[in-house]
C-alpha positions in Angstrom: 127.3 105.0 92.9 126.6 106.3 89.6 125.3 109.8 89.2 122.3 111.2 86.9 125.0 112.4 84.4 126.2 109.2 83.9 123.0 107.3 82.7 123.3 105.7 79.2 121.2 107.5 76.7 119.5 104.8 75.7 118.1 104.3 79.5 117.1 107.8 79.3 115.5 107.8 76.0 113.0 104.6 77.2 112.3 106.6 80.2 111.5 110.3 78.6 109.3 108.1 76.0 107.7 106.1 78.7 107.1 109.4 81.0 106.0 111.3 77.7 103.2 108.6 77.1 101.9 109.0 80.6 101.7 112.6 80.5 100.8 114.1 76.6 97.4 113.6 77.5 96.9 115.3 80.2 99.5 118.4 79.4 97.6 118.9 76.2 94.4 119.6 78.1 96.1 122.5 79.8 96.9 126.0 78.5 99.9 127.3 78.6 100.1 130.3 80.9 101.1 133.7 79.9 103.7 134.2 82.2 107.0 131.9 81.7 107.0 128.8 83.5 110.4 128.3 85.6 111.2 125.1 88.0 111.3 126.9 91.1 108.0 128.9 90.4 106.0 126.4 89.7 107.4 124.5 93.0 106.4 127.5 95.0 102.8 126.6 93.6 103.2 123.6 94.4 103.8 124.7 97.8 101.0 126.1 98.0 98.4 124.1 97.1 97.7 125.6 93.5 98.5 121.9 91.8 96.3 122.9 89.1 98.6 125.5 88.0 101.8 124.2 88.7 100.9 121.1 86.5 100.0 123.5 83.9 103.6 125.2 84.3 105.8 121.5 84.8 104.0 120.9 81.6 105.0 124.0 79.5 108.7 123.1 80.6 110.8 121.5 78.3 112.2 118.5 78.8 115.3 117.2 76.4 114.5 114.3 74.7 118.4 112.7 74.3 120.3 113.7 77.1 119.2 113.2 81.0 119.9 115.3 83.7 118.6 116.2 87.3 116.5 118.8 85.5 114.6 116.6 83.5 113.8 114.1 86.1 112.6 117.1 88.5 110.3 118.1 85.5 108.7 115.0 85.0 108.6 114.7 89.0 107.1 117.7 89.7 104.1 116.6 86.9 103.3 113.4 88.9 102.9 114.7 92.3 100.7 117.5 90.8 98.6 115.4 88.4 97.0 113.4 91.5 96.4 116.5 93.2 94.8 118.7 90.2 91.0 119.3 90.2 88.7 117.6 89.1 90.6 114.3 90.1 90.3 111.5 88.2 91.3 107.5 88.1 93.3 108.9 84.5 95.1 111.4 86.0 95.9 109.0 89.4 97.2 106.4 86.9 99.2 109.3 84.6 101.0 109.5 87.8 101.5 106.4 89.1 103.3 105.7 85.5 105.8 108.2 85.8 106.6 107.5 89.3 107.0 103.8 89.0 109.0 104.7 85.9 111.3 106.7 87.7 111.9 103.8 90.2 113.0 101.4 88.1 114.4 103.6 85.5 116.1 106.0 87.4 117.3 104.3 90.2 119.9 106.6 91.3 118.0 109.7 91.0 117.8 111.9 94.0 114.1 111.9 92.7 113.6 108.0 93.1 113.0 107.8 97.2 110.0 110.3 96.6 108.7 109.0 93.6 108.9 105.6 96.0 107.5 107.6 98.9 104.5 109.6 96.6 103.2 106.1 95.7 102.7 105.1 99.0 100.9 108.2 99.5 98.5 107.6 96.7 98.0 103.8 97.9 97.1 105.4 101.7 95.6 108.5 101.1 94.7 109.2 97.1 92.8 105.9 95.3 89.2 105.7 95.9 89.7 102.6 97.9 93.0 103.1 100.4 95.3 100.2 99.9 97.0 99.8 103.6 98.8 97.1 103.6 100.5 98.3 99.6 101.4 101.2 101.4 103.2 100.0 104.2 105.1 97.6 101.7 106.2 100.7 99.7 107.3 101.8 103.4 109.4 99.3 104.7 110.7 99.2 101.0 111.9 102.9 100.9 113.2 102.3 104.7 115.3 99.7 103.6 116.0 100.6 100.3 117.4 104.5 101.5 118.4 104.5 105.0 118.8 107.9 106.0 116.8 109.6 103.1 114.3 112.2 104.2 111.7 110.6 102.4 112.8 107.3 104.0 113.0 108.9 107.2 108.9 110.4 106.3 108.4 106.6 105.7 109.2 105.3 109.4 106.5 107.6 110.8 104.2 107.0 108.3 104.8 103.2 108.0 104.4 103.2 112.2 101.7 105.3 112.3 99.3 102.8 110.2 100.9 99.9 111.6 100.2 101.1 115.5 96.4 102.1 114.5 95.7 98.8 112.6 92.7 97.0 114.3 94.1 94.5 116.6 94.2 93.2 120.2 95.5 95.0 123.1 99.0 92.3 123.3 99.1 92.4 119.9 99.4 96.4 120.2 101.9 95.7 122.5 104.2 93.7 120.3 103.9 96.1 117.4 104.9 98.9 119.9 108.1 97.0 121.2 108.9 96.1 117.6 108.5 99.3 116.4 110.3 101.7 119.3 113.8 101.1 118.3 113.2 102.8 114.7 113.6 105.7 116.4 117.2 105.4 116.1 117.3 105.7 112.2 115.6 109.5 112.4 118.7 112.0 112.2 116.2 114.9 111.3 115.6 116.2 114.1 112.2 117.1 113.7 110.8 114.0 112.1 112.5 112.0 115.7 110.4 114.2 117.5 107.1 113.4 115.6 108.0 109.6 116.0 108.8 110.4 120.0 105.2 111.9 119.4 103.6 109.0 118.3 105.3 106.7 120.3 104.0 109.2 123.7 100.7 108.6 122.2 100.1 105.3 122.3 102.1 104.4 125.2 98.9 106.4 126.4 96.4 104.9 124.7 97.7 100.9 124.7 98.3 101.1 128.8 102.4 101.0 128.8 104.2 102.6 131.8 103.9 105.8 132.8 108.1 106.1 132.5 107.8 105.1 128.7 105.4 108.1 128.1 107.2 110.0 130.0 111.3 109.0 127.8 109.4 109.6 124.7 107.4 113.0 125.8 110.8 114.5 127.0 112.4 113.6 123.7 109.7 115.0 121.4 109.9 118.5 123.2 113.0 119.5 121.8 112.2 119.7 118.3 108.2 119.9 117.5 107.7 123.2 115.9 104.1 123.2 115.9 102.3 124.6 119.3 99.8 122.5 118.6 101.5 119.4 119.4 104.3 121.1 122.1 101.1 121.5 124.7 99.9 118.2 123.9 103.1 116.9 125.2 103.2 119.1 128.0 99.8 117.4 129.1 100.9 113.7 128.3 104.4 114.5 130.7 102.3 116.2 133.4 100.0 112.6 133.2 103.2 110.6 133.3 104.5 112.5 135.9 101.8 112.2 138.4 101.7 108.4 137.9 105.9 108.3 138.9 105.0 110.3 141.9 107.0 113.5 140.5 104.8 116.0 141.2 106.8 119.4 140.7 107.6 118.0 137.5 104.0 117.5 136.5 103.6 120.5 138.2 106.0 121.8 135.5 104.9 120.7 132.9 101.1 121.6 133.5 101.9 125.1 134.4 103.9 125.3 131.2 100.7 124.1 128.9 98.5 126.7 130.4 100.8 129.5 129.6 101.3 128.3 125.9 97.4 127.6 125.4 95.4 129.8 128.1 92.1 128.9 126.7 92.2 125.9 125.1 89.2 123.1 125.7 91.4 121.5 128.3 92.7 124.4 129.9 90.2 124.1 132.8 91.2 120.7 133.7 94.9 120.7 133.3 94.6 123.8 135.8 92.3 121.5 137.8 95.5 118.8 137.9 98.3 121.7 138.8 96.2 123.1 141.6 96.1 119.3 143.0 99.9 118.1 142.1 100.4 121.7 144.2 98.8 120.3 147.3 99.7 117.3 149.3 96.4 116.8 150.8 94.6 117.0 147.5 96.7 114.6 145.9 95.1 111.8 146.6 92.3 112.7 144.8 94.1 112.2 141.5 92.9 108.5 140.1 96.2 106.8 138.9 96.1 105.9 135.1 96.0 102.4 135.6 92.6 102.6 136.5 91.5 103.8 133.8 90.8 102.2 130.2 93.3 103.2 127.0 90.6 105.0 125.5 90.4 107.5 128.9 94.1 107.6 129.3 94.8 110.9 126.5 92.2 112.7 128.3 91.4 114.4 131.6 92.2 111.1 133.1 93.6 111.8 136.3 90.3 113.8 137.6 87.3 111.7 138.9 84.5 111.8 137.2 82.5 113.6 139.7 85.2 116.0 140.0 83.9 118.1 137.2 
């Protein structure tokens, strides 16, 4: 595979011109700032949200106009994803950046930088343009799934690419399909982090489209490991305890509910998920717990287990 140093100049120089184009306009409308601009400063911006000025710093960086390099790409990368973010935002800017990026894709090819450009305009088809473009976005998806197995923005892709697809408005068996179609993608996510997220989502709508309680209960157990956020660790302590309960293995629901209340004392479920251990702790109130079969999807990521006129 050919490297960025190996790029013919000629491909570079229709690619700096191209990327130049998209962007003179809007650099020249902002000031350079006092302090000097470096590539790792005005990522740490980035970072944090200040897109205003860390466009205004990508923009003050030079960028050579006859030799490429993994600089130079990064420089013109790092002005894309901040142009759609800057304030005010505008269909100009949105477009700026949709140039560059689309540039660097077909361009650029072997960039390190072409998977997220591929990635960021997905992102502005989902999330940015005043009217969301779905189904564009989950073709730039399964493009940069196929296109970079194993790429972190590729591996990003899966979840985000599942995640619309599993939500679309269908039927119940179509759900269902989708689901079984869609479980095995798991496989491709060697970041440990991002498999948990996708074990996450795949515990969450086992929930909500009515699969078995043993399904919920694999994917809950392999999300644990690796979800960083607290948040989402108690929501899967919940889901397993549910699970549980339904496959009759009550000192692991048990478990797993005693384990939520110590992480989130005082949360808006905390009276109810103490509600469920108390009962998983006593044979004879046991069989007041309402399996989740009888109750509808949309009941199933709640308090579902309690009767209603349990309180």
């Amino acid at each position: 595979m050919k490297t960025i140093a190996h790029w013919s100049r000629t491909k570079w120089l229709v690619f700096v011109s191209t990327c130049f184009y998209a962007t003179f306009q809007g650099c020249a409308r902002w000031r350079p700032h006092e302090e000097t601009a470096t590539v790792p400063t005005a990522w740490e911006k980035t970072t944090n949200s200040l897109f205003n000025d860390a466009f205004a710093d990508f923009c003050s960086l030079p960028v050579s106009e006859t030799e490429p390099g993994t600089r130079n790409v990064e420089i013109l990368f790092g002005r894309a994803i901040n142009l759609f973010n800057v304030q005010p935002k505008t269909s100009r800017n949105l477009k700026q950046a949709q140039d560059i990026l689309e540039e660097i894709i077909l361009t650029q090819a072997d960039s390190p930088f072409s998977p997220a450009a591929r990635y960021y305009l997905a992102r502005i088809a989902e999330l940015h343009q005043r009217e969301p473009d779905l189904e564009k976005a989950k073709r730039i998806y399964r493009e940069l799934m196929t296109s970079h197995p194993g790429n972190f923005f590729a591996q990003i892709a899966v979840i985000k690419f599942a995640t619309l697809t599993l939500f679309e408005v269908t039927s119940p068996e179509r759900k269902h399909l989708l689901y079984a179609e869609l479980e095995p993608l798991v496989d491709n996510l060697t970041d440990p982090h991002l498999s948990s997220l996708y074990h996450f989502l795949l515990t969450d709508c086992a929930f909500r489209f009515g699969l078995p309680p043993e399904k919920a209960l694999f994917h809950a157990q392999a999300a644990e490991g690796g979800l960083a956020w607290s948040r989402t660790r108690v929501d899967i302590y919940f889901w397993a305890g549910q699970a549980a309960i339904d496959l009759g293995r009550y000192d692991l629901a048990e478990d797993y509910f005693s384990r939520y209340l110590k992480a989130s004392p005082r949360s808006i479920r905390s009276h109810y998920v103490r509600q469920l251990r108390d009962r998983v702790r006593s044979e004879q109130q046991r069989s007041l717990l309402t399996p989740l079969s009888e109750w509808s999807p949309l009941n199933r990521t709640g308090s579902s287990h309690l009767r209603p006129t349990d309180g």
